[in-house]
N, C-alpha and C positions, 0 to 999 in steps of 0.2 A: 086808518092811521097805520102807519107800518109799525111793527111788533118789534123789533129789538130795540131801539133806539126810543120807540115812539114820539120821536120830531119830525119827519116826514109826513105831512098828510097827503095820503091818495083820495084817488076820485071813487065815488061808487058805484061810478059809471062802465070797469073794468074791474075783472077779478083774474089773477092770473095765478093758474096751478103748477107746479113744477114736478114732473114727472121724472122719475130714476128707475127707467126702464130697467137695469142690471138689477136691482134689487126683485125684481117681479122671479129671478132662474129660485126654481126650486120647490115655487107654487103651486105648481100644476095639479097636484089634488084638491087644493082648496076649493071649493065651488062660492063663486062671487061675480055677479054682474061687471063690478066693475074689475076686476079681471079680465074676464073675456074679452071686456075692450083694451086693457094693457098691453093682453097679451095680438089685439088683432090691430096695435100701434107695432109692437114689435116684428110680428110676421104674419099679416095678412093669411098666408096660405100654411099657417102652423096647423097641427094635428088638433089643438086644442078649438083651434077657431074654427075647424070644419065640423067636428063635430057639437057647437054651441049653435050653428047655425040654423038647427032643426029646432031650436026653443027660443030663439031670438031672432025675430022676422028684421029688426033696427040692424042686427048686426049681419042679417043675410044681404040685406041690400046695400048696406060699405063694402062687405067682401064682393057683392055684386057690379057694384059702381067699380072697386079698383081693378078689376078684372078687367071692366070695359076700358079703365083708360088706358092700361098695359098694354090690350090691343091693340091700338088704334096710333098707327106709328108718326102720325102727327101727332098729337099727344106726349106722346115718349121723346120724341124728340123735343120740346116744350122743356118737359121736365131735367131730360140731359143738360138743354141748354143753361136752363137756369141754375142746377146746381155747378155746369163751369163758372157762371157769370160767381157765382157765389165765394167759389177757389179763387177766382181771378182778383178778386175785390181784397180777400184775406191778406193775398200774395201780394197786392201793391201797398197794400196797409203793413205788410212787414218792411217792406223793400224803401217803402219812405220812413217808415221811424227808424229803422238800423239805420240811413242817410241823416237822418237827423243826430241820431245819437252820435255820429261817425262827424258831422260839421263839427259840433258842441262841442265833443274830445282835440279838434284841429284846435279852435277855438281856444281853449283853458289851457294848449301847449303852447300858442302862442302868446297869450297873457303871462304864460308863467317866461318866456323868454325874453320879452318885454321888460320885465320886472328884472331876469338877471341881466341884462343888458343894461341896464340903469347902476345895479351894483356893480358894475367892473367886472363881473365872470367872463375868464376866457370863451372864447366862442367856442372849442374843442369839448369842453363839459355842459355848455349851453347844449350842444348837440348830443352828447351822451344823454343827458339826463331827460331831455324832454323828444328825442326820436327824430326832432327836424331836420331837415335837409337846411344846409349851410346856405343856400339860395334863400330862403325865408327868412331865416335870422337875421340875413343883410335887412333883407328889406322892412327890417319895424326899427333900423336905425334914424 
Protein backbone atom coordinates (compact mmCIF):
# COMPACT_ATOMS: atom_id res chain seq x y z
CA UNK A 1 0.00 0.00 0.00
CA UNK A 2 1.64 3.30 -0.67
CA UNK A 3 2.66 5.12 2.70
CA UNK A 4 1.62 8.61 2.67
CA UNK A 5 -1.81 8.63 1.78
CA UNK A 6 -2.32 4.81 2.28
CA UNK A 7 -5.37 4.71 -0.53
CA UNK A 8 -3.37 3.62 -3.33
CA UNK A 9 -2.79 -0.15 -3.21
CA UNK A 10 0.44 -1.44 -5.13
CA UNK A 11 1.16 -4.71 -6.42
CA UNK A 12 3.76 -7.06 -4.65
CA UNK A 13 4.78 -7.96 -7.61
CA UNK A 14 7.14 -4.74 -7.99
CA UNK A 15 9.18 -2.89 -5.45
CA UNK A 16 10.61 0.28 -6.46
CA UNK A 17 13.72 2.23 -4.66
CA UNK A 18 14.35 5.72 -5.31
CA UNK A 19 17.99 6.69 -5.43
CA UNK A 20 19.40 10.39 -4.70
CA UNK A 21 22.69 9.86 -6.09
CA UNK A 22 23.83 13.71 -4.74
CA UNK A 23 23.35 12.77 -1.41
CA UNK A 24 25.88 9.74 -1.68
CA UNK A 25 29.10 13.26 -2.14
CA UNK A 26 30.83 13.09 0.97
CA UNK A 27 30.77 9.37 1.83
CA UNK A 28 33.50 8.07 0.64
CA UNK A 29 35.05 6.95 3.96
CA UNK A 30 32.06 5.15 5.08
CA UNK A 31 32.67 1.59 4.27
CA UNK A 32 29.26 -0.11 3.00
CA UNK A 33 28.29 -2.56 0.39
CA UNK A 34 25.65 -0.87 -0.59
CA UNK A 35 27.78 2.27 -1.24
CA UNK A 36 29.99 0.75 -3.42
CA UNK A 37 27.24 0.13 -5.73
CA UNK A 38 25.90 3.96 -5.31
CA UNK A 39 28.83 4.98 -5.86
CA UNK A 40 29.61 2.51 -9.14
CA UNK A 41 25.78 3.85 -10.37
CA UNK A 42 27.31 7.19 -10.19
CA UNK A 43 30.85 6.55 -11.82
CA UNK A 44 31.65 3.33 -12.80
CA UNK A 45 35.31 4.22 -13.18
CA UNK A 46 35.45 6.38 -9.76
CA UNK A 47 38.47 5.78 -7.36
CA UNK A 48 36.31 4.23 -4.91
CA UNK A 49 34.79 1.64 -7.29
CA UNK A 50 38.30 0.55 -8.51
CA UNK A 51 39.51 -0.03 -5.55
CA UNK A 52 36.17 -2.10 -4.14
CA UNK A 53 36.72 -4.24 -6.85
CA UNK A 54 39.54 -6.52 -5.30
CA UNK A 55 36.73 -7.47 -2.39
CA UNK A 56 33.70 -7.58 -4.51
CA UNK A 57 33.99 -10.07 -7.41
CA UNK A 58 29.47 -8.77 -8.16
CA UNK A 59 30.94 -5.58 -8.38
CA UNK A 60 34.07 -6.53 -10.64
CA UNK A 61 32.02 -8.03 -13.15
CA UNK A 62 29.46 -4.65 -13.68
CA UNK A 63 32.46 -2.52 -13.79
CA UNK A 64 33.65 -5.36 -16.09
CA UNK A 65 30.52 -5.70 -18.22
CA UNK A 66 30.34 -1.63 -18.71
CA UNK A 67 33.65 -1.49 -19.81
CA UNK A 68 32.80 -4.09 -22.59
CA UNK A 69 29.81 -2.20 -23.65
CA UNK A 70 31.77 1.35 -23.74
CA UNK A 71 33.92 -0.48 -26.23
CA UNK A 72 32.03 -1.85 -28.56
CA UNK A 73 30.91 1.05 -30.79
CA UNK A 74 27.75 -0.50 -31.71
CA UNK A 75 26.71 -0.65 -28.41
CA UNK A 76 27.61 2.99 -27.84
CA UNK A 77 25.92 4.05 -30.56
CA UNK A 78 22.64 1.95 -29.08
CA UNK A 79 22.92 3.92 -26.22
CA UNK A 80 23.55 7.54 -27.91
CA UNK A 81 20.67 6.81 -29.70
CA UNK A 82 18.38 5.99 -27.25
CA UNK A 83 19.22 8.74 -24.82
CA UNK A 84 18.36 11.25 -28.28
CA UNK A 85 15.12 9.32 -28.69
CA UNK A 86 14.68 10.25 -24.94
CA UNK A 87 15.47 14.36 -25.54
CA UNK A 88 13.47 14.11 -28.47
CA UNK A 89 10.32 12.69 -26.79
CA UNK A 90 10.84 15.43 -23.70
CA UNK A 91 11.19 18.20 -26.48
CA UNK A 92 7.86 17.20 -28.32
CA UNK A 93 5.99 16.74 -24.95
CA UNK A 94 7.12 20.43 -24.20
CA UNK A 95 6.48 21.71 -27.57
CA UNK A 96 2.77 20.22 -27.46
CA UNK A 97 1.67 21.26 -24.10
CA UNK A 98 3.02 24.96 -24.43
CA UNK A 99 0.64 24.52 -27.96
CA UNK A 100 -1.92 23.52 -25.99
CA UNK A 101 -1.61 25.93 -23.25
CA UNK A 102 -1.06 28.61 -26.02
CA UNK A 103 -4.78 27.21 -27.99
CA UNK A 104 -6.57 27.55 -24.35
CA UNK A 105 -5.22 31.27 -23.66
CA UNK A 106 -6.62 31.95 -27.77
CA UNK A 107 -9.53 30.26 -26.51
CA UNK A 108 -10.64 32.36 -22.99
CA UNK A 109 -9.69 35.68 -25.27
CA UNK A 110 -12.03 34.88 -27.43
CA UNK A 111 -14.81 33.83 -25.09
CA UNK A 112 -14.04 36.84 -23.08
CA UNK A 113 -14.58 39.04 -26.49
CA UNK A 114 -17.58 37.24 -27.35
CA UNK A 115 -19.08 38.11 -24.14
CA UNK A 116 -18.00 42.08 -24.67
CA UNK A 117 -19.32 41.94 -27.79
CA UNK A 118 -22.63 41.04 -26.47
CA UNK A 119 -22.36 43.98 -23.92
CA UNK A 120 -21.98 46.92 -26.39
CA UNK A 121 -17.99 47.44 -25.70
CA UNK A 122 -16.37 49.38 -28.34
CA UNK A 123 -14.36 47.13 -30.52
CA UNK A 124 -11.10 49.49 -29.83
CA UNK A 125 -11.06 48.30 -25.97
CA UNK A 126 -12.41 44.69 -26.89
CA UNK A 127 -8.87 44.89 -28.59
CA UNK A 128 -6.84 46.47 -25.82
CA UNK A 129 -8.08 44.36 -23.18
CA UNK A 130 -8.03 40.90 -24.61
CA UNK A 131 -4.60 41.41 -27.23
CA UNK A 132 -6.89 40.34 -30.46
CA UNK A 133 -6.45 41.30 -33.79
CA UNK A 134 -9.62 43.39 -34.98
CA UNK A 135 -9.89 40.41 -37.73
CA UNK A 136 -11.05 37.94 -35.06
CA UNK A 137 -13.28 40.09 -33.11
CA UNK A 138 -15.22 40.65 -36.50
CA UNK A 139 -15.68 37.34 -36.82
CA UNK A 140 -17.52 35.98 -33.45
CA UNK A 141 -20.13 38.59 -34.64
Amino acid sequence: IEEKSRELILTNKLELHIIELPKIKGKEKIESELLDWLFFLENPKSERVEEKMNDNEELKEAVTKVNRMSEDEYMQRIADLREKAIIDERSMISYATNQGIQQGEKKAKLDDAKKMLEEGIELEIIERVTGLAKEDILKLK
